[in-house]
Backbone as a printed PyTorch tensor [residue, N CA C, xyz], in Angstrom:
tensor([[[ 16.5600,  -3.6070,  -9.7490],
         [ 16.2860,  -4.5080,  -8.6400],
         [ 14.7720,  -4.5900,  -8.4500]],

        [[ 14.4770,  -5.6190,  -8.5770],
         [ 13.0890,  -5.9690,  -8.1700],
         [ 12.4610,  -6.5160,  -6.6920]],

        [[ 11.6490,  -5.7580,  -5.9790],
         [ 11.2530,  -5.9900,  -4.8280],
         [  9.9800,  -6.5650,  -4.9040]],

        [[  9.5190,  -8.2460,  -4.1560],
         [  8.5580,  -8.4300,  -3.8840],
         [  7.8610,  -8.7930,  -2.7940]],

        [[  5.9380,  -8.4060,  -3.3070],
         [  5.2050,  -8.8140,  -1.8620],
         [  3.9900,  -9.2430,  -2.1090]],

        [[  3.5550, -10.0070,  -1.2190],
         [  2.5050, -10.4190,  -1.0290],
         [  1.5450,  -9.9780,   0.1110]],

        [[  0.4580,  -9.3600,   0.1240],
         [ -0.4730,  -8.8500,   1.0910],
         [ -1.7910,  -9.9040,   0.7580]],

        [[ -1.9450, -10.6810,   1.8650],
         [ -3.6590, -11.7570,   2.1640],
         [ -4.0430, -10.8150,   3.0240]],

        [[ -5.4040, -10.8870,   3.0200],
         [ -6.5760, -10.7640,   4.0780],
         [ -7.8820, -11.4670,   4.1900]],

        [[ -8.1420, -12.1860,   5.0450],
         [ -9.2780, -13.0670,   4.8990],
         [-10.5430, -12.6920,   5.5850]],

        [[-11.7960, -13.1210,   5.8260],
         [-12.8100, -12.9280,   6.6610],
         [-12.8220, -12.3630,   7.5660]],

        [[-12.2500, -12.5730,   8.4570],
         [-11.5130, -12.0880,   9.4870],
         [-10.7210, -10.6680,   9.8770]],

        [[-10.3520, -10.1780,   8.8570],
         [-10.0440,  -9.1540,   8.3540],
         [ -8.1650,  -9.2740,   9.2790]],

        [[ -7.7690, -10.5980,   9.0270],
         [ -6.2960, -10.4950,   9.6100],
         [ -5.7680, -10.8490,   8.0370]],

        [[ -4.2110,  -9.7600,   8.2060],
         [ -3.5470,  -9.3010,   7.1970],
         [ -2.4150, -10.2980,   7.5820]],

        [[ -1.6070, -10.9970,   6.4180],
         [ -0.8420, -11.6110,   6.3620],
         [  0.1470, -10.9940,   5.5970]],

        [[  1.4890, -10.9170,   5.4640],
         [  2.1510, -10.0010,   4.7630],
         [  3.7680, -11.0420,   4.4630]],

        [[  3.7200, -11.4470,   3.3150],
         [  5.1040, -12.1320,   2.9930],
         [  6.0510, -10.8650,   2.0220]],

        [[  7.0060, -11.6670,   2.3160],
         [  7.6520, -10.2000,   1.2710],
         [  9.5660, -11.4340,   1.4110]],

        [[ 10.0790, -10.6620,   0.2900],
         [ 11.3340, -11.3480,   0.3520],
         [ 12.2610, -11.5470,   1.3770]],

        [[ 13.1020, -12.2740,   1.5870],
         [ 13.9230, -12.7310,   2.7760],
         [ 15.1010, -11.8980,   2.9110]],

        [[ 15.2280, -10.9750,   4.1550],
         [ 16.1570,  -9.7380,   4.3480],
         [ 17.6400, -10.3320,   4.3110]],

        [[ 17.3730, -11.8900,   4.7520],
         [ 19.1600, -12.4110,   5.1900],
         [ 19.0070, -13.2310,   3.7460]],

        [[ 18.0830, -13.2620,   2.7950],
         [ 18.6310, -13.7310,   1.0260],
         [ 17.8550, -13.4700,   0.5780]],

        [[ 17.5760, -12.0390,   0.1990],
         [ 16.8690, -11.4230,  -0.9740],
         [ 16.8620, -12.0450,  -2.0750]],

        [[ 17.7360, -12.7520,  -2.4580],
         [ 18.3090, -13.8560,  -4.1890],
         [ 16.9720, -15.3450,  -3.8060]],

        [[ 16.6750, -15.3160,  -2.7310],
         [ 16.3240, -16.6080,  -2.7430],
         [ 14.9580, -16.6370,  -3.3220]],

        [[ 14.1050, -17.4480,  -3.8810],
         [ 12.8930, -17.3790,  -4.5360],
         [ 11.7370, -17.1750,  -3.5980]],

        [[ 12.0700, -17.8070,  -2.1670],
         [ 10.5810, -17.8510,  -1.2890],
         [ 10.6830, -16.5970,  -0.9250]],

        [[  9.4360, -16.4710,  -0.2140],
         [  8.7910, -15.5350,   0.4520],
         [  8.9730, -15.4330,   1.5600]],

        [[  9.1530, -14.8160,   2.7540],
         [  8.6360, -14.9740,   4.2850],
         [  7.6060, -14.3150,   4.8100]],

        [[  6.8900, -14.5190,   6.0470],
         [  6.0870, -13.6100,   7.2050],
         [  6.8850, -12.5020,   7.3300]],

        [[  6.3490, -11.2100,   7.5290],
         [  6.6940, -10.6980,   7.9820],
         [  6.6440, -10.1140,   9.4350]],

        [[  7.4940, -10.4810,  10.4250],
         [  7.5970, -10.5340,  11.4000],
         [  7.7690,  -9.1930,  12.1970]],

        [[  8.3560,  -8.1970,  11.6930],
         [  8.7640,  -6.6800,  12.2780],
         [  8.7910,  -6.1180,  11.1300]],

        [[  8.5240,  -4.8960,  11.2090],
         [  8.5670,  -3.4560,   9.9680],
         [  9.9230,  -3.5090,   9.3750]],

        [[ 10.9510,  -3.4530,  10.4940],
         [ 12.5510,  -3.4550,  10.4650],
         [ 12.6130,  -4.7720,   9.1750]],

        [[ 12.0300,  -5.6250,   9.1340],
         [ 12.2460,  -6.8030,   7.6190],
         [ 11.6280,  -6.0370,   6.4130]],

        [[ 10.7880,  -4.7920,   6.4720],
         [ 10.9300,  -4.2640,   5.0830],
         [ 11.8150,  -3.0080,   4.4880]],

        [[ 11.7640,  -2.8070,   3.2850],
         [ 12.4550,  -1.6390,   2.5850],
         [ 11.8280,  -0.4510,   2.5020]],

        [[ 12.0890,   0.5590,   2.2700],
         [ 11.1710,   1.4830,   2.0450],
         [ 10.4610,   0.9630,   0.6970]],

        [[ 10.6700,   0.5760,  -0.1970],
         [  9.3640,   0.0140,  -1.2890],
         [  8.6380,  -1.1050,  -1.0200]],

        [[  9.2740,  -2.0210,  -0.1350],
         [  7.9890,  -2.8350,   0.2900],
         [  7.5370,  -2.6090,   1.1300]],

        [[  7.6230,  -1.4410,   1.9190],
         [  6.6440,  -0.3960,   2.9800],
         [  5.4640,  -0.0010,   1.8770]],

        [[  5.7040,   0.7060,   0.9500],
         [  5.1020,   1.4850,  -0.0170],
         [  4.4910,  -0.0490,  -0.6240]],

        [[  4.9240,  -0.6820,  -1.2360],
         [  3.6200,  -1.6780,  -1.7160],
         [  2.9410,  -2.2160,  -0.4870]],

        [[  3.6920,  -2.4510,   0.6370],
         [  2.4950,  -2.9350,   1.5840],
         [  1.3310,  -2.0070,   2.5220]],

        [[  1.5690,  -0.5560,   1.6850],
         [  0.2080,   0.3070,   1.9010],
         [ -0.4190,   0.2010,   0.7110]],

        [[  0.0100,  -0.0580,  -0.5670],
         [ -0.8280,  -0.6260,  -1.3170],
         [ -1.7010,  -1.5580,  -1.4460]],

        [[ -1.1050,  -2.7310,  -0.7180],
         [ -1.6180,  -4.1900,  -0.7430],
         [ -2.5790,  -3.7340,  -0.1630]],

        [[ -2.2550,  -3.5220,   1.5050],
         [ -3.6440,  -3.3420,   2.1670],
         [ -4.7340,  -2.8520,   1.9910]],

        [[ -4.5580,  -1.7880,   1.6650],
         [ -5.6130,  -0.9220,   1.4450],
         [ -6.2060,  -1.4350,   0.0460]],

        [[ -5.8180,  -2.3440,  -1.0610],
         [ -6.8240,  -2.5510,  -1.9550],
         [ -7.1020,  -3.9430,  -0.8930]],

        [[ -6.5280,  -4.6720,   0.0570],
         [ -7.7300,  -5.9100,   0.1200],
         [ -8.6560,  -5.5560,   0.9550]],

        [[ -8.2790,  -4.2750,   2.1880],
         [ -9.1810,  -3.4270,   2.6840],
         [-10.7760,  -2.3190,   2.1040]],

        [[-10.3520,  -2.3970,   0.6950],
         [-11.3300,  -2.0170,  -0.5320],
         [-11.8930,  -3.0600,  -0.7110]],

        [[-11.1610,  -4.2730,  -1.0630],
         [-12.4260,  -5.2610,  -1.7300],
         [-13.1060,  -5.7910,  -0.2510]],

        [[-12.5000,  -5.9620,   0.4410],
         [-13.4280,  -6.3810,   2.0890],
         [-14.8220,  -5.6850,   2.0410]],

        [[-14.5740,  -4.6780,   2.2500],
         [-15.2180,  -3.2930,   2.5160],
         [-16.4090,  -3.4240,   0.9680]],

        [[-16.1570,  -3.3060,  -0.0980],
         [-17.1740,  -3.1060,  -0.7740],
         [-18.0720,  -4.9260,  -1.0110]],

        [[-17.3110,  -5.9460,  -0.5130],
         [-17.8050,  -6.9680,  -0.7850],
         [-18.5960,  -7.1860,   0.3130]],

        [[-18.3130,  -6.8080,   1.6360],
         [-19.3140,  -6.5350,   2.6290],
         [-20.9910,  -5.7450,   2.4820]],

        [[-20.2600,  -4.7090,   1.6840],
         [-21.7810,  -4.0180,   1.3520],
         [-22.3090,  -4.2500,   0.1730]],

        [[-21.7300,  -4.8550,  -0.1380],
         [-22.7100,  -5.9350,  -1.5530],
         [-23.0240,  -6.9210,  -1.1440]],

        [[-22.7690,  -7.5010,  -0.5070],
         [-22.8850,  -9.1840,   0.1270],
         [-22.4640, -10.1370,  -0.4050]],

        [[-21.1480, -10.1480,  -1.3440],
         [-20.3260, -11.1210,  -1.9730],
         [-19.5040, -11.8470,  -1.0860]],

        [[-19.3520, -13.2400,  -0.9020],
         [-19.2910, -14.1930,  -0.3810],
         [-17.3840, -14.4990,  -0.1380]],

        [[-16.7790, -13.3000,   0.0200],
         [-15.2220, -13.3020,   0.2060],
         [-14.6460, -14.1720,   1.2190]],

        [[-13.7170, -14.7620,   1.0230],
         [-13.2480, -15.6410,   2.1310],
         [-11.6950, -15.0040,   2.1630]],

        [[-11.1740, -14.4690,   1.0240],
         [ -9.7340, -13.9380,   1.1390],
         [ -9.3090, -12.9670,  -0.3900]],

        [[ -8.8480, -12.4430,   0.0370],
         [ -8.3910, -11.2510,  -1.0000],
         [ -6.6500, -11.7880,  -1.2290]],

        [[ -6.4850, -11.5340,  -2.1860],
         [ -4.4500, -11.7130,  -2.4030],
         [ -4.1900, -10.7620,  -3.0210]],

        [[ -3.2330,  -9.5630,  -3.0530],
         [ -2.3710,  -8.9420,  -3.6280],
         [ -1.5070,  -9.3060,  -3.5770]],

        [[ -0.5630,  -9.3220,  -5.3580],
         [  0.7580,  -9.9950,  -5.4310],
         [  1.3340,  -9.0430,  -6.2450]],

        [[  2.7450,  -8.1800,  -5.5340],
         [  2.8300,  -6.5890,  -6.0060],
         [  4.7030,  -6.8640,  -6.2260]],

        [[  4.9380,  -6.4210,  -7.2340],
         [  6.3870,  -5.9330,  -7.6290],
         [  6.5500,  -4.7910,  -8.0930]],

        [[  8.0040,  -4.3500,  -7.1370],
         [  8.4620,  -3.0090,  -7.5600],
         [  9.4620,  -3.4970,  -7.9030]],

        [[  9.7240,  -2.6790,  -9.4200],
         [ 10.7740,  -2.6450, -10.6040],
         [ 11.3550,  -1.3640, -10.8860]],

        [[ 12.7790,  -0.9640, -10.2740],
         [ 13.5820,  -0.0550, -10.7680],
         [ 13.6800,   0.0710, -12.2600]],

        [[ 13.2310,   1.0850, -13.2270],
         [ 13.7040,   0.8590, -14.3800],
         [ 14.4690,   2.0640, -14.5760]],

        [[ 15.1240,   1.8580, -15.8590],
         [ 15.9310,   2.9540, -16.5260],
         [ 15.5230,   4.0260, -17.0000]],

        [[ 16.0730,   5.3730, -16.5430],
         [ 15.6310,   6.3990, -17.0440],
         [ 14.8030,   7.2520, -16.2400]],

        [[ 14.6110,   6.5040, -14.6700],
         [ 13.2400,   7.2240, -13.6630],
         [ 12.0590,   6.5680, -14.1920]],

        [[ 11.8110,   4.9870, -15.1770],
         [ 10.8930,   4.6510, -15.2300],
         [ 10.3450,   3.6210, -14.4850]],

        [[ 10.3930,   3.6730, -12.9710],
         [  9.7430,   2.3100, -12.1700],
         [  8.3360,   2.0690, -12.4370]],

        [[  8.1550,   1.0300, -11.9170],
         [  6.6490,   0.7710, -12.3370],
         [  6.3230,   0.0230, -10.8870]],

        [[  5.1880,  -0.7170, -10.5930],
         [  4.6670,  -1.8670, -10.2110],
         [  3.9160,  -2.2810, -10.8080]],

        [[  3.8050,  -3.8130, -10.3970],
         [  2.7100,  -4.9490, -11.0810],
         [  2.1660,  -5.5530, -10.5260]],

        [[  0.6170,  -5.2730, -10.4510],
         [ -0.2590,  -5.7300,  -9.7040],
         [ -0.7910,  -6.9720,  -9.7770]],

        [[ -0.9830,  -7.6620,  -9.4550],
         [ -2.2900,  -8.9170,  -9.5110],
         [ -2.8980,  -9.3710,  -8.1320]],

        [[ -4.3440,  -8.8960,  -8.6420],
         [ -4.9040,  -9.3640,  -7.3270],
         [ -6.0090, -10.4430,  -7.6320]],

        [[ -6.2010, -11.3750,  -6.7570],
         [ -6.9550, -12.4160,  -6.3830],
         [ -8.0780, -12.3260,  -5.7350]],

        [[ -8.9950, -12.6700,  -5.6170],
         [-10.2020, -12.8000,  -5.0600],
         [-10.8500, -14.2370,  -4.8120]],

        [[-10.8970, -14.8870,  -3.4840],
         [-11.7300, -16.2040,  -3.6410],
         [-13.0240, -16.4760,  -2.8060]],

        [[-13.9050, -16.8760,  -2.6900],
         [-14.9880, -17.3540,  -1.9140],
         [-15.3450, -18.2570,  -1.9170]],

        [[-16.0120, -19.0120,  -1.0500],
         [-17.3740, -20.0890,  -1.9220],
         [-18.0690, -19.3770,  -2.2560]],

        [[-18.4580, -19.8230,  -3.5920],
         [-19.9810, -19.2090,  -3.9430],
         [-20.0230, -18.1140,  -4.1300]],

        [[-18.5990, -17.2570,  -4.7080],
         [-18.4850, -16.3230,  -4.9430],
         [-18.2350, -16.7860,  -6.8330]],

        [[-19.5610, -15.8960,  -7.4310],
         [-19.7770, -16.0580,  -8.9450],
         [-18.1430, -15.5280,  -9.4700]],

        [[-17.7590, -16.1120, -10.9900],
         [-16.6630, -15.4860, -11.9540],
         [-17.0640, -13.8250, -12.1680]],

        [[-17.9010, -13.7110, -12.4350],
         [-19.0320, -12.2110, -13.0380],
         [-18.3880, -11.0440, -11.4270]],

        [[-18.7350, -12.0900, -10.1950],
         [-18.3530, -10.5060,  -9.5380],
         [-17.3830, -10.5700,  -8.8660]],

        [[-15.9680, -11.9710,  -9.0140],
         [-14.8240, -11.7660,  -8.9120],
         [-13.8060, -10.8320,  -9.5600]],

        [[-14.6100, -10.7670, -10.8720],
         [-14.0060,  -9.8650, -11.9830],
         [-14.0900,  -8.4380, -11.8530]],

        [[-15.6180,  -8.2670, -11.1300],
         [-15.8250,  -6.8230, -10.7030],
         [-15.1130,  -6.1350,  -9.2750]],

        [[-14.9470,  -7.0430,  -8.7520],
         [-13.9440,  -6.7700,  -7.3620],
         [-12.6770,  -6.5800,  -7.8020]],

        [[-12.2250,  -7.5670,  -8.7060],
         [-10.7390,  -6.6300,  -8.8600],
         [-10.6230,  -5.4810,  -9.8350]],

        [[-12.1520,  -5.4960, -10.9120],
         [-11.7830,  -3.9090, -11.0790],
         [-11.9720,  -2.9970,  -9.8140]],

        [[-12.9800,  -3.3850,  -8.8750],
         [-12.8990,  -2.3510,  -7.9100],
         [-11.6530,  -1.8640,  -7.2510]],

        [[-10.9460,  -3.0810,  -7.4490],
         [ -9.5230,  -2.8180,  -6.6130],
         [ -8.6900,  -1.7450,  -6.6700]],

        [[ -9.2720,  -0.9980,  -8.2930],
         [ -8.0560,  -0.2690,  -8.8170],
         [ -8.4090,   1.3120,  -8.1670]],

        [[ -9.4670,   0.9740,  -6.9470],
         [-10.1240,   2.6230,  -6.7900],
         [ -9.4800,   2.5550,  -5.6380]],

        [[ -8.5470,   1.8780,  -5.2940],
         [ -8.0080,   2.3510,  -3.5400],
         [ -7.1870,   3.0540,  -4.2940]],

        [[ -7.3250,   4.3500,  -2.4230],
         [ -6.9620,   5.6790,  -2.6620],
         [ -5.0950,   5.7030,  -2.8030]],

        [[ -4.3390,   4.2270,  -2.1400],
         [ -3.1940,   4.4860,  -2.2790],
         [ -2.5990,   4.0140,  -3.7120]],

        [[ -3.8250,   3.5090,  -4.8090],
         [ -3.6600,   3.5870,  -5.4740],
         [ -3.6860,   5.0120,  -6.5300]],

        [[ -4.5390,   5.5880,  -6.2510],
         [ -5.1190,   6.5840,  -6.5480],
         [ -3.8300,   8.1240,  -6.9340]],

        [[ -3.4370,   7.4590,  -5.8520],
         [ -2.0990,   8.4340,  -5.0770],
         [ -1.0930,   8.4750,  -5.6080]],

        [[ -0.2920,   7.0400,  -5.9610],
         [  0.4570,   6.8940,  -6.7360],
         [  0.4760,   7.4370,  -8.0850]],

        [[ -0.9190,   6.6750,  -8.9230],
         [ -1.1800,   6.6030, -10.0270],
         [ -1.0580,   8.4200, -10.3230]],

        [[ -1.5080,   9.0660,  -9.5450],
         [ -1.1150,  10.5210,  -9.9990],
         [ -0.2770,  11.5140, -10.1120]],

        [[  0.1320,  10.5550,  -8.5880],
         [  1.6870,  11.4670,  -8.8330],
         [  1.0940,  12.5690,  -7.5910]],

        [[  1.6640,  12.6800,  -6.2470],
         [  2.0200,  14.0570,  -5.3680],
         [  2.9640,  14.5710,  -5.2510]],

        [[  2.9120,  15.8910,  -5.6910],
         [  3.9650,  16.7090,  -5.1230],
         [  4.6650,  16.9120,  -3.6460]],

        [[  5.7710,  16.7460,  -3.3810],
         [  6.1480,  16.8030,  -2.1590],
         [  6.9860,  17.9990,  -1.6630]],

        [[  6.8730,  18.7530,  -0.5260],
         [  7.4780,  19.5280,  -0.1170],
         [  8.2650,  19.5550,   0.8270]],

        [[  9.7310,  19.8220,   0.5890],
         [ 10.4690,  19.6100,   2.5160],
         [ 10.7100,  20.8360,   2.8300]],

        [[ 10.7010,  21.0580,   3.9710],
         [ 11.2750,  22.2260,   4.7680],
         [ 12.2360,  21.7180,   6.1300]],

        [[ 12.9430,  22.8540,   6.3140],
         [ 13.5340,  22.7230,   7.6190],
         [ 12.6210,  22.8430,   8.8550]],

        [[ 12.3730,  21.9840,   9.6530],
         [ 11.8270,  22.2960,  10.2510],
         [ 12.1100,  23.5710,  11.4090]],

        [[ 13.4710,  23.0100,  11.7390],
         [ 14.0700,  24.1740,  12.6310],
         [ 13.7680,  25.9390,  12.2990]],

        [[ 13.8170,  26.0260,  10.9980],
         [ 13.8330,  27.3540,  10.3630],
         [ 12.4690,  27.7870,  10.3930]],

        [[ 11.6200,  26.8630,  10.4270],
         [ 10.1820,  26.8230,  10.0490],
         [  9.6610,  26.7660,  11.5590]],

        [[ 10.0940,  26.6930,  12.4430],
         [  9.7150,  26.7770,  13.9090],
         [ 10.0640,  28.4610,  14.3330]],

        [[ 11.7420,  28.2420,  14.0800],
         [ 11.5970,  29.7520,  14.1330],
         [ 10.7160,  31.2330,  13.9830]],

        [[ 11.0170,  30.9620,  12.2420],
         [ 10.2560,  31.8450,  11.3380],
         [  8.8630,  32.1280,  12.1080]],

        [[  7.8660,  31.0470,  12.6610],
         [  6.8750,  30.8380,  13.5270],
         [  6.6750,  31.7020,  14.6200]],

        [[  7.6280,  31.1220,  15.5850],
         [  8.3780,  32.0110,  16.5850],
         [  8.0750,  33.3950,  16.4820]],

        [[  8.7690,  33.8050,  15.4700],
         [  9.0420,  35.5440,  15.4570],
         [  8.0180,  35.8870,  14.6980]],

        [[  7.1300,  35.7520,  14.0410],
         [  5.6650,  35.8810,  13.7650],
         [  4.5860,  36.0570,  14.9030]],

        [[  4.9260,  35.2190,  15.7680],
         [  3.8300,  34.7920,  16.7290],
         [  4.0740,  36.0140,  17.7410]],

        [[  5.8470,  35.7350,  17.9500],
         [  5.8890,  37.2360,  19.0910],
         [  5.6110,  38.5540,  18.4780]],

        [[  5.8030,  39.1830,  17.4870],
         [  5.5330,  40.1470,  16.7390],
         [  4.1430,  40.3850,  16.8820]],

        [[  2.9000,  39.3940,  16.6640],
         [  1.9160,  39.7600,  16.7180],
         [  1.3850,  39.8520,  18.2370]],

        [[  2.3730,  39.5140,  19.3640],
         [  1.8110,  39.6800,  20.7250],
         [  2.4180,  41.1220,  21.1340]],

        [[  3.3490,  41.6230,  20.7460],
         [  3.5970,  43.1360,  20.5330],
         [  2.6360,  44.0330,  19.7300]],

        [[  1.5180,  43.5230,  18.4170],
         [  0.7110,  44.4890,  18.0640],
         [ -0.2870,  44.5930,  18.8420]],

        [[ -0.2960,  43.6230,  19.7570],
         [ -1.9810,  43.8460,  20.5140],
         [ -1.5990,  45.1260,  21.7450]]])
């Protein structure tokens, strides 16, 4: 199953966020996203991706002084076989008067956001109970108010 999204951000720094239609996922368009409750947990996860790379190119095109008018990330998540998912990135960059030479360099910059970063490496995750882990706490904490 393939999940898609789209993350804009323009001058302005307002985020626009389309992503597939919850009442016809089959259908080809896109919608606004209107409430969190309209995404999945993977188009949660690409839409901390999206942002944060058009939040990267904002951010470094600001302190270069490249002439951005809007950033596009256009992101699919692909279940594959075997535990091999992937995503597929393409991002956009437009301005006036923003040269080919450092459109090209903005979307390599793109590839340094950290939720990219994150992914691309792979974190280990840990669960605990919390209940047990409050406890355990607990009787640590009183124990050491009995050594004093």
């Amino acid at each position: 199953m393939a999940e898609r999204l789209i993350v804009r951000q323009n001058r302005q720094m307002e985020v626009e966020i389309l992503t597939d239609n919850p009442l016809n996922p089959d259908s080809p368009e896109l919608v606004h996203i209107q409430d969190i409750y309209d995404l999945t947990p993977f188009t949660l996860l690409l839409a901390s991706l999206g942002t944060c790379t058009t939040i990267l190119i904002y951010s470094y095109a600001q302190n270069h002084h490249y002439p951005v008018d809007e950033a596009e990330v256009r992101m699919t998540f692909r279940e594959g076989e075997g535990g091999q998912d992937e995503i597929v990135v393409f991002v956009d960059v437009r301005g006036k008067g923003l040269e080919e030479e450092d459109r090209q360099h903005l979307i390599r910059i793109s590839e340094h956001c950290s939720i990219h970063k994150l992914l691309d490496k792979g974190v280990p995750i840990h669960w605990f109970d919390y209940q047990a882990a409050l406890a355990e706490h607990e009787k640590h904490h009183h124990a050491d108010e009995h050594d004093e």
